[in-house]
C-alpha positions in Angstrom: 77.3 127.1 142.9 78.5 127.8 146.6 80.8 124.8 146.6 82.2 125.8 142.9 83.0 129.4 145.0 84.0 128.2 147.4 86.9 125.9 146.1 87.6 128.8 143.6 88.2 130.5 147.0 90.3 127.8 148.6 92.4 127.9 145.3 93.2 131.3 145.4 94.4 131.4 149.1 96.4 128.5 148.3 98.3 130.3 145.4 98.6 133.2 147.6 100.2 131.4 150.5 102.6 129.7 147.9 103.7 132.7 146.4 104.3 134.3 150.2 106.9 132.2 150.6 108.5 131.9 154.0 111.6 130.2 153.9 114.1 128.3 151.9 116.1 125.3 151.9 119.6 125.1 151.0 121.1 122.1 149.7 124.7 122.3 150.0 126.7 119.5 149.7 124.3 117.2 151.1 124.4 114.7 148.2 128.1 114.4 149.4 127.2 113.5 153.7 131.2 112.7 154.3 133.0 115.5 152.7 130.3 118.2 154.4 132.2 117.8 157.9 135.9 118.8 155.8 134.8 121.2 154.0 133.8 122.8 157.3 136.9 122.8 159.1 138.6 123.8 156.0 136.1 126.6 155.5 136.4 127.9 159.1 140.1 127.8 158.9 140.1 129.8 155.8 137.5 132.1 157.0 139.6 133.0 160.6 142.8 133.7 157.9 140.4 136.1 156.1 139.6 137.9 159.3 143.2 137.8 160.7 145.1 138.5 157.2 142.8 141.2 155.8 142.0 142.7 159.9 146.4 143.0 160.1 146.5 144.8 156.7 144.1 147.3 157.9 145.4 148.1 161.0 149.2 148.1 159.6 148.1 150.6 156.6 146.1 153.1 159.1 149.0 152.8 162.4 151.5 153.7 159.6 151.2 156.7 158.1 154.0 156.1 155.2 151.6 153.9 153.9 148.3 156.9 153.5 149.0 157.0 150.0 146.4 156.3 147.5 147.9 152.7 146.6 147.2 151.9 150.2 143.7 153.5 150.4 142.4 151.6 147.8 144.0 148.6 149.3 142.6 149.3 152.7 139.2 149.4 150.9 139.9 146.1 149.3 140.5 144.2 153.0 137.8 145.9 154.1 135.3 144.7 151.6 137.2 141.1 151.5 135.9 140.7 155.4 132.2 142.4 154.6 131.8 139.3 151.5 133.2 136.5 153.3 130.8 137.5 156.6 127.8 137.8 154.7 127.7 134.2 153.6 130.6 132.4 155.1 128.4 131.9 158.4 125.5 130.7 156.5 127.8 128.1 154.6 129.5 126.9 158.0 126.0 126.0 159.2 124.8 124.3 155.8 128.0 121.8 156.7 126.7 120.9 159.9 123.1 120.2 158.8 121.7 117.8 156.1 118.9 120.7 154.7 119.6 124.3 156.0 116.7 126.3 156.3 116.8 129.6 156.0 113.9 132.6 156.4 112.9 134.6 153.1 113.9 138.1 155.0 117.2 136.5 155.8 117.8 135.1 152.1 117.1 138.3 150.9 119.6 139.9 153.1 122.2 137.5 152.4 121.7 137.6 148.7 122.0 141.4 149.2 124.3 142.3 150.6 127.1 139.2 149.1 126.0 140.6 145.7 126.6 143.9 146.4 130.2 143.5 147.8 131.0 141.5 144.6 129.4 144.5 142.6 131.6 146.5 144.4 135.0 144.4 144.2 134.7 144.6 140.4 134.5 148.3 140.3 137.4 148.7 142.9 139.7 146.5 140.9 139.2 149.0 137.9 139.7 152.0 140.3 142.9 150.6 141.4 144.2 149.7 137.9 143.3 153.4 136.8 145.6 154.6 140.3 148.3 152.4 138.7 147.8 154.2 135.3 148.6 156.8 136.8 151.4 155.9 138.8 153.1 155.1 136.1 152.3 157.0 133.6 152.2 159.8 135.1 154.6 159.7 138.2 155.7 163.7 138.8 151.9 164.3 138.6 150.8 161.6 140.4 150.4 163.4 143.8 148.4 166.0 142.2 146.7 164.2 140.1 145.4 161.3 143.1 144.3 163.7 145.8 143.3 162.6 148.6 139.4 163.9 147.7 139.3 162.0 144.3 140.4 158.7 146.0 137.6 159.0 148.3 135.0 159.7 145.7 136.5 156.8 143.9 136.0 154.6 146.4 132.4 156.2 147.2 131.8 155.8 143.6 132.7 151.9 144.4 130.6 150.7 147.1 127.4 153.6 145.9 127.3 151.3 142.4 127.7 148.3 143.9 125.1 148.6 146.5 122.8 150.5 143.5 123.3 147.1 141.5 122.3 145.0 144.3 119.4 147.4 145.4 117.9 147.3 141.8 118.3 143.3 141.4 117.2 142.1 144.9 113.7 144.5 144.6 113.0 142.7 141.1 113.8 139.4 142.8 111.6 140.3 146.2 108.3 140.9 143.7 108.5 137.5 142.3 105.8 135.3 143.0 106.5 131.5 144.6 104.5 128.5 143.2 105.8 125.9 146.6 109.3 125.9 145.0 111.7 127.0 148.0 114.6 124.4 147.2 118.1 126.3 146.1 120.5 124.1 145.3 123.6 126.3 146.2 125.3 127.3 149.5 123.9 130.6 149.8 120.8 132.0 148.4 122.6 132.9 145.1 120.3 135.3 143.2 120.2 133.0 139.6 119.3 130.0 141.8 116.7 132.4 143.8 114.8 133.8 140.5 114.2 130.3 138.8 111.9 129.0 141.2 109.8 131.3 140.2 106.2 130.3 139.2 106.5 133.2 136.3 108.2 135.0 133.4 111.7 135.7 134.7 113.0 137.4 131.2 113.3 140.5 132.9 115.0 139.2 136.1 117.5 137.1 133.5 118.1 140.6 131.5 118.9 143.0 134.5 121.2 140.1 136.3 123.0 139.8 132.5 123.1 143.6 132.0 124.7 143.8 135.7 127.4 141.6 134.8 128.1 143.1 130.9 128.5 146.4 133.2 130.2 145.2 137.1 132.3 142.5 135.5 133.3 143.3 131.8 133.6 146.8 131.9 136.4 147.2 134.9 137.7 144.5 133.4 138.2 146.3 130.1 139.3 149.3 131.8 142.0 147.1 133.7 143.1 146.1 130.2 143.1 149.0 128.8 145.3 151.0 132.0 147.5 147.8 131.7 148.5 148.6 127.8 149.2 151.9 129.0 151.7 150.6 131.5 153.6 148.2 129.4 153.9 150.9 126.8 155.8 153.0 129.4 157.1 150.5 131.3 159.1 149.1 127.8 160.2 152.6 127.3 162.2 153.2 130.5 165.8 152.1 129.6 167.0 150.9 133.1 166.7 147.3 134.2 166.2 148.3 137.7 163.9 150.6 136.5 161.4 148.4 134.8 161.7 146.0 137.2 160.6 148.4 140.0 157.9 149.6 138.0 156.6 145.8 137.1 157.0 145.0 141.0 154.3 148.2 142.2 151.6 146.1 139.4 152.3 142.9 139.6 150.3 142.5 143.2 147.3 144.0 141.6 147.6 142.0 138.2 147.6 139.1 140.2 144.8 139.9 142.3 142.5 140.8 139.2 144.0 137.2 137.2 142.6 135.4 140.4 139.8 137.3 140.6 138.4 137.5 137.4 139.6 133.8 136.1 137.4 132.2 138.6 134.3 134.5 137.7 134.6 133.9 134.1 135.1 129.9 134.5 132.1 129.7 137.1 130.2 131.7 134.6 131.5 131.0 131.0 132.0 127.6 131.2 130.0 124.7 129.4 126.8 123.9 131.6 127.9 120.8 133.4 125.7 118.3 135.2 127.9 117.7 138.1 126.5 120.8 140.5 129.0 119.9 143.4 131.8 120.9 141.3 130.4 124.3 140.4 129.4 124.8 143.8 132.9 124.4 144.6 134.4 126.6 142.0 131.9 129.0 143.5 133.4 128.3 147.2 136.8 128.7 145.8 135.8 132.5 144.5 133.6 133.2 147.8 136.3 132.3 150.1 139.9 130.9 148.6 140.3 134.7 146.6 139.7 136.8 149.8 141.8 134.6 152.2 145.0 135.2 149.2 144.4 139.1 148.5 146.8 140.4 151.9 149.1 137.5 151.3 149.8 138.3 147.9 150.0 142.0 148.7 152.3 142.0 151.0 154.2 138.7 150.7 156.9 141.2 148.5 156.4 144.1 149.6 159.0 145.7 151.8 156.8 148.8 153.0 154.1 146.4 154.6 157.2 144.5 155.8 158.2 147.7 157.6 155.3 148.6 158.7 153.9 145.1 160.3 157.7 145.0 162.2 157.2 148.4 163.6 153.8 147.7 164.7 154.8 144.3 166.3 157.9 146.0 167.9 155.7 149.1 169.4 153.6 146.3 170.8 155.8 144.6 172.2 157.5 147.5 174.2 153.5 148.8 175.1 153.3 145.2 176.9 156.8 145.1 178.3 156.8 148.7 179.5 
């Protein structure tokens, strides 16, 4: 009788240490030894342009003040954000190249799936608040001062980053309450919150509900908004009778639309694709979105775009006379 108590006993504490789970391992590319050391240097490099591209777009936009306009706010929010993502998993995935199984702690998983899952919360969100600026802009251009104040940009872009980071609060606490069965293997780059809640040792229905809910809402519904502004635009944009005219007007959207194509293309073909067996290719296509998007947002913003132009000479030449003089 003892002995039968006291194995029950043992048993218990065993499930109870398994489902305190301390740490995980993150597989990577470690199937593929050889490509682990390019991919880091290519990583690194593309990381350092996210820093340097998105950091110069910031400081250009807030040096020059023809550029505090609303376009430019919500832009400056954009680079911002861009630099927040890539650093909160970027330096996790440089040192999964350089090692065959990263380990990383369950506080720091958490942190990490956190915070990466609230900045892409947030992106989506932002990328509708920026189509509906647009709208706007268009639409609307003699009223368009009035009509974007300074205060309703801000509580636009409050309104971004307080939903993302609500999203991210609500899905990480129902992730953190699941219990562990010895299962502590993700086989991703990061500790990606669908890989995270299937090594669970119990009914994740819930966890697989809220996670789909949080995309019908962060991803679709911007998405339809964007849509939705963008018929909008072509309706008046096809109504102007000038050339020059339209083709100014195309020019102010066709950063953005690019942005959001980008964007949004390599969500939906990481997510509504066919399940594939090959999990180095999506955990490529995931790389591509994690890092590839972020590094091309300032170029593509600025690489036609005569007021940044402006803007990055005047800075450069200030400089330069600050150093000479």
């Amino acid at each position: 009788m003892y002995e039968c108590c006291w194995r029950k006993s043992i048993c218990k504490m065993e499930r109870t240490n398994d489902s305190m789970m301390t740490e995980f391992v993150l597989v990577g590319l470690s199937a593929h030894p050889k490509l682990q050391t390019v991919f880091f240097v290519l990583v690194l490099w593309m990381y350092l342009m996210i820093l340097l591209g998105n950091g110069v777009l910031i400081s250009v936009i807030i040096y020059d003040s023809h550029l505090h306009t609303p376009m430019y706010f919500f832009l400056c929010n954009l680079s911002f954000l861009d630099i927040c993502y890539t650093s909160s998993s970027v330096p996790l995935i440089l040192d999964n190249f350089l090692t065959v199984r990263k380990r990383v702690s369950f506080s720091g998983c958490m942190v990490q799936m956190f915070l990466s899952f609230a900045m892409g919360a947030t992106e989506c969100v932002l990328l509708g608040m920026m189509a509906l600026d647009r709208y706007v802009a268009i639409c609307y251009p003699l009223r368009y001062p009035v009509i974007m104040s300074k205060a309703l940009c801000i509580q636009m872009a409050a309104l971004s980053w307080g939903l993302g980071f609500l999203n991210s609060l609500t899905e990480t606490i129902l992730a953190i309450r699941l219990p562990f069965c010895g299962k502590n293997v993700i086989n991703h780059f990061v500790c990606e919150i669908l890989a995270f809640v299937k090594l669970a040792c119990t009914d994740i229905s819930l966890n697989e509900i809220t996670i789909m809910l949080g995309n019908v809402i962060f991803l679709f519904s911007p998405l339809l908004l964007i849509c939705i502004s963008y018929v909008f635009i072509l309706s008046t944009v096809l109504r102007i009778n000038s050339a020059e005219g339209r083709k100014k007007a195309f020019s102010t959207c066709s950063a953005h639309l690019t942005v959001v194509t980008m964007f949004y293309g390599t969500i939906l073909l990481m997510y509504m694709k066919p399940k594939s067996k090959d999990s180095a290719f999506n955990k490529l296509i995931a790389l591509f979105y994690g890092v590839v998007t972020p590094m091309l947002n300032p170029i593509i913003y600025s690489l036609r775009n005569t007021e940044v132009h402006g803007a990055m000479r005047k800075l450069m030449t200030r400089h330069w006379f600050w150093r000479k003089g």
